[in-house]
VEXDREN-2710 file (C-alpha; in Angstrom, 1 decimal):
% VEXDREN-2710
k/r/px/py/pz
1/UNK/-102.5/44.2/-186.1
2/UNK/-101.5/41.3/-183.8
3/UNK/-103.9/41.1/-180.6
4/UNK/-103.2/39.1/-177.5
5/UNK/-104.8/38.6/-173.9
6/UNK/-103.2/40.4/-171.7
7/UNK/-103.7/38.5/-167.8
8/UNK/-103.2/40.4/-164.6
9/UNK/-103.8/38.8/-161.1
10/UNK/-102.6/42.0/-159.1
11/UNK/-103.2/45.6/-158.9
12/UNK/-103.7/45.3/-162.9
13/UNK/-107.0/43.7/-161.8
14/UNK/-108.3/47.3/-161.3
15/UNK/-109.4/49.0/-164.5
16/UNK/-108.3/52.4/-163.1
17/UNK/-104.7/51.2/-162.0
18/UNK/-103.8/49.4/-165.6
19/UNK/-105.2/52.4/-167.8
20/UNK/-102.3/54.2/-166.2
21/UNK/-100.0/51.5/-168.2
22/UNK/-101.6/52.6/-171.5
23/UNK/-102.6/56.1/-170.6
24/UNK/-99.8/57.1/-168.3
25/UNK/-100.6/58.9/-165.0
26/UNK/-100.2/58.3/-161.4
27/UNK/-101.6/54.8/-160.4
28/UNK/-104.7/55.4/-158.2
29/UNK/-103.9/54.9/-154.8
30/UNK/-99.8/53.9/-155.2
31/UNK/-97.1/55.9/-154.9
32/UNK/-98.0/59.8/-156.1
33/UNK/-94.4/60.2/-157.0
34/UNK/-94.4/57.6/-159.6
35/UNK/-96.2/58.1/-163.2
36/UNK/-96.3/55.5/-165.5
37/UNK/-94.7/57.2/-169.4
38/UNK/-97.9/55.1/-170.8
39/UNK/-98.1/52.7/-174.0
40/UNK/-97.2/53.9/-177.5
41/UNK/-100.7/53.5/-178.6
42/UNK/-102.8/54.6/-175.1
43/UNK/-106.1/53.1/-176.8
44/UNK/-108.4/51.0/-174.5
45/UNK/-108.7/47.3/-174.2
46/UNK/-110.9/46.0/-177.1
47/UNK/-112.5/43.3/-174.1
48/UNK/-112.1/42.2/-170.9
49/UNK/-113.2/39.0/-169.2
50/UNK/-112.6/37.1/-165.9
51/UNK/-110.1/34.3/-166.1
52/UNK/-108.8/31.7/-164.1
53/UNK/-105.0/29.9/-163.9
54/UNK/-103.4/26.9/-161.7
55/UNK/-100.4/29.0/-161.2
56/UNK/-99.5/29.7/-157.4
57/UNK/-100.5/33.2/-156.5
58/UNK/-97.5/34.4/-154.1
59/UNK/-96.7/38.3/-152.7
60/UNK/-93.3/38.7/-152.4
61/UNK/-89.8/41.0/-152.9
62/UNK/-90.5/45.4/-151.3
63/UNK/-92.1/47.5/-153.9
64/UNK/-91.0/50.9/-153.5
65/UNK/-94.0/51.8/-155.7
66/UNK/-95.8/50.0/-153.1
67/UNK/-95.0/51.3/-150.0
68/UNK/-92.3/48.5/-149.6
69/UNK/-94.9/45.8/-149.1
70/UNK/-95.3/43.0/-151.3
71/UNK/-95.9/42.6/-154.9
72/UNK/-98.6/39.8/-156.5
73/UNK/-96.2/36.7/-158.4
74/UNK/-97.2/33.8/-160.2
75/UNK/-95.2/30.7/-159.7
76/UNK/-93.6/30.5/-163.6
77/UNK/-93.0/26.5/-162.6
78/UNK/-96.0/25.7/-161.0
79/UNK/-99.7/25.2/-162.4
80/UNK/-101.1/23.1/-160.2
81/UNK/-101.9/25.2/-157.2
82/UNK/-102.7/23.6/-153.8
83/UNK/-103.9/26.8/-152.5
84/UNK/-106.9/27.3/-155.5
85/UNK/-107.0/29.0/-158.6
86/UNK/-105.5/32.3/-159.1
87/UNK/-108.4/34.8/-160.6
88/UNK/-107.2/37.2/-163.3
89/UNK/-108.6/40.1/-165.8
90/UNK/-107.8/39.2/-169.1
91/UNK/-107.9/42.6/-171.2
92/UNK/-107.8/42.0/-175.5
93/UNK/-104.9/44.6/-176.3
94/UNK/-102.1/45.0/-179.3
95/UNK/-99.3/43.4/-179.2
96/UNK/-97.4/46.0/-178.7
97/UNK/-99.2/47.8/-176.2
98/UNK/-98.2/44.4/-174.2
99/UNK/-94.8/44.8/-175.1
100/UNK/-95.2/48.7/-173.1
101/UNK/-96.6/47.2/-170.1
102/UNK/-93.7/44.8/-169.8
103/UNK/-91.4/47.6/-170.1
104/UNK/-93.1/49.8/-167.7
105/UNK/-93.6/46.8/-165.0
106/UNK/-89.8/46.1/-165.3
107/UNK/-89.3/50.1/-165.0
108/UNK/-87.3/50.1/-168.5
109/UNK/-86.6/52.8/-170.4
110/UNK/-87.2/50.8/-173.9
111/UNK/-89.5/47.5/-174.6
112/UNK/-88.6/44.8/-176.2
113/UNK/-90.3/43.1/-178.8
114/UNK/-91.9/39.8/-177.6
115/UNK/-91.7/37.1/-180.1
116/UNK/-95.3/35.4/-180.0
117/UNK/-94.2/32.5/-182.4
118/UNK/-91.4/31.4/-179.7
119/UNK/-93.5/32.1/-177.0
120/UNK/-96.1/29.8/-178.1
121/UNK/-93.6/27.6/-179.1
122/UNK/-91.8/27.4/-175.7
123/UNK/-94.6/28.3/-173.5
124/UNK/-92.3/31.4/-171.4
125/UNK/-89.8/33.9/-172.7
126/UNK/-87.1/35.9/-170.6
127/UNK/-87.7/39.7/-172.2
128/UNK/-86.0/41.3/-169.3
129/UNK/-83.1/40.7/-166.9
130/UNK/-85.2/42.4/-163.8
131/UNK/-88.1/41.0/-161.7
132/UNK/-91.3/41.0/-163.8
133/UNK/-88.5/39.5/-166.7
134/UNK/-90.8/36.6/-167.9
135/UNK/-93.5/36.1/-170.4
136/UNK/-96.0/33.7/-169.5
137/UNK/-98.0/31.6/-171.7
138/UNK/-101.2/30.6/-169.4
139/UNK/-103.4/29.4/-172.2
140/UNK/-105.7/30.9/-175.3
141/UNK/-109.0/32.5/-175.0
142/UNK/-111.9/31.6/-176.8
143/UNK/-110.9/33.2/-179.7
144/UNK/-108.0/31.4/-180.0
145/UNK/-106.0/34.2/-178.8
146/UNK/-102.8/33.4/-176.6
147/UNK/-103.2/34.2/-173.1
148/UNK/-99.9/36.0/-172.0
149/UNK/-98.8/37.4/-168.4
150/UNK/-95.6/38.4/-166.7
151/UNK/-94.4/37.2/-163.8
152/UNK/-90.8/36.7/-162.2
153/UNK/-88.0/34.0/-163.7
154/UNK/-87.8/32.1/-160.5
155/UNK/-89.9/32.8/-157.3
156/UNK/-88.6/35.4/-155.1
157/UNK/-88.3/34.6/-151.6
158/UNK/-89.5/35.3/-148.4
159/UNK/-92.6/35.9/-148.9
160/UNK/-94.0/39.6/-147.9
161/UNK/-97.3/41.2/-147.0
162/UNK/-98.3/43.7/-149.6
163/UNK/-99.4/47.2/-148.6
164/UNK/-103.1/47.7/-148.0
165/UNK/-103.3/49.7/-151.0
166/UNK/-102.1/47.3/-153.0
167/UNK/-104.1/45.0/-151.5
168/UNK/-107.3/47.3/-151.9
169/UNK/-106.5/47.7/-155.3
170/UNK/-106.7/44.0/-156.1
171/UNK/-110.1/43.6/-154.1
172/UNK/-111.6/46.8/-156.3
173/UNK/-110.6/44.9/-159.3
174/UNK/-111.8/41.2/-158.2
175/UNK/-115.1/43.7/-157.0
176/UNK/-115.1/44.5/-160.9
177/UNK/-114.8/41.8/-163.2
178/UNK/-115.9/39.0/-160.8
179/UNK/-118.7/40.9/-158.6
180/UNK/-117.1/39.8/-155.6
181/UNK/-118.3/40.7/-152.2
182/UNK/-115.4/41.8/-149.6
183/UNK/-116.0/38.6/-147.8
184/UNK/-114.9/36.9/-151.0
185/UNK/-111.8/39.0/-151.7
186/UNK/-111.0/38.6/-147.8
187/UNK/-111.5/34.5/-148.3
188/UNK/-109.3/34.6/-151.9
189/UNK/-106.2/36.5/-150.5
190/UNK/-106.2/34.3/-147.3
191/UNK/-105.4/31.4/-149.3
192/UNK/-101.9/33.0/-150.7
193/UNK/-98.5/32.9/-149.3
194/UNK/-97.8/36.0/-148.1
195/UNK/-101.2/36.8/-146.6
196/UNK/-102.7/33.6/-145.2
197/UNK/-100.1/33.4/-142.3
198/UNK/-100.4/36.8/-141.0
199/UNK/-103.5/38.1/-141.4
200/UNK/-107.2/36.3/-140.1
201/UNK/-110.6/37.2/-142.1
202/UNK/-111.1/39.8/-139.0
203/UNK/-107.8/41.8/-139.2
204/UNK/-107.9/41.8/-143.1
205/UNK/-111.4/43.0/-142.9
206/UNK/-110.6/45.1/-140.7
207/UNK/-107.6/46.7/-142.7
208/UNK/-109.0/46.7/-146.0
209/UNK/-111.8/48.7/-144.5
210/UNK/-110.0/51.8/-143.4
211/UNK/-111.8/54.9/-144.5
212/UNK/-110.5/55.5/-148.7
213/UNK/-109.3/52.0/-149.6
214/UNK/-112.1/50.1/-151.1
215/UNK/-115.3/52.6/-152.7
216/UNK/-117.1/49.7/-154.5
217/UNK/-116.8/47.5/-151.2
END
């Protein structure tokens, strides 16, 4: 079986929120009206590790799965980010459990097999013809393993301030695999377009706080 790293820098952060990708289920805290169908093979991860990238971190387009607030991109074109690194999960999962996830983050009704080879080869690879449409070479892990995420074609503009719950949901998985404190979540997302010019670390705080949002805070 052909294994790959699998890098999310948005709600897939959270543990909880991308077993729903695999399992299928209602995403913890987004919209109880959506249920993800789940992976062809729901098994766990085999590993999971904190990962950095120089590709901009940007929220941007209305997610009706997220209460039309903004959605986390990385900038396919750019990986020398002014703003900081982006932090991601990488999770260790099949090949085609990938290929599941990209279908289900486009909202497909059938995946499409991704062609590692090219992908190495050409370092991105248009799968879909919708907004999370491109695979994303980042790098390779330590085991040699590519590093793979998905991302939009070109960057969506203007940019848009996600939800709180999506927001939330990012901070409980930075709170996981990195251990931060809120104070270091609040002092990431103010560094991203999208967030930096609306919110200050008191409002943020303040809003991220609100009774049910963040458990592990």
């Amino acid at each position: 079986m052909t294994y790959l790293w699998y890098a999310a820098f948005g709600s897939n952060l959270s543990t909880d929120r991308f077993a729903t990708y695999l399992e299928g289920g209602r995403p913890p805290l987004g919209d109880h009206d959506h249920v993800e169908s789940g992976a062809r093979d729901p098994s766990a991860p085999t590993g999971s590790l904190p990962y950095a990238t120089m590709h901009e971190l940007y929220f941007a387009h209305r997610s009706r799965r997220w209460g039309g607030g903004g959605v986390a991109f990385l900038d396919a074109r750019v990986s020398d980010a002014t703003a900081g690194p982006t932090l991601c999960r990488i999770y260790r999962i099949a090949l085609e459990q990938f290929e599941d996830v990209h279908r289900q983050e486009n909202g497909a009704r059938e995946h499409r097999p991704l062609d590692l080879d090219a992908l190495m080869a050409h370092g991105q690879l248009v799968q879909y013809d919708r907004l999370y449409g491109l695979a994303l070479l980042l790098g390779f892990g330590d085991d040699g393993l590519p590093v793979v995420t998905i991302t939009a074609r070109s960057r969506p503009t203007p940019p848009v301030l996600p939800d709180m719950r999506y927001l939330a949901t990012i901070a409980v998985g930075l709170q996981e695999s990195m251990a931060m404190t809120l104070d270091d979540v609040i002092d990431y997302l103010l560094t991203k377009e999208g967030v930096r010019d609306i919110h200050t670390p008191r409002s943020l705080a303040a809003a991220l706080s609100e009774p049910g949002l963040l458990p592990n805070l």
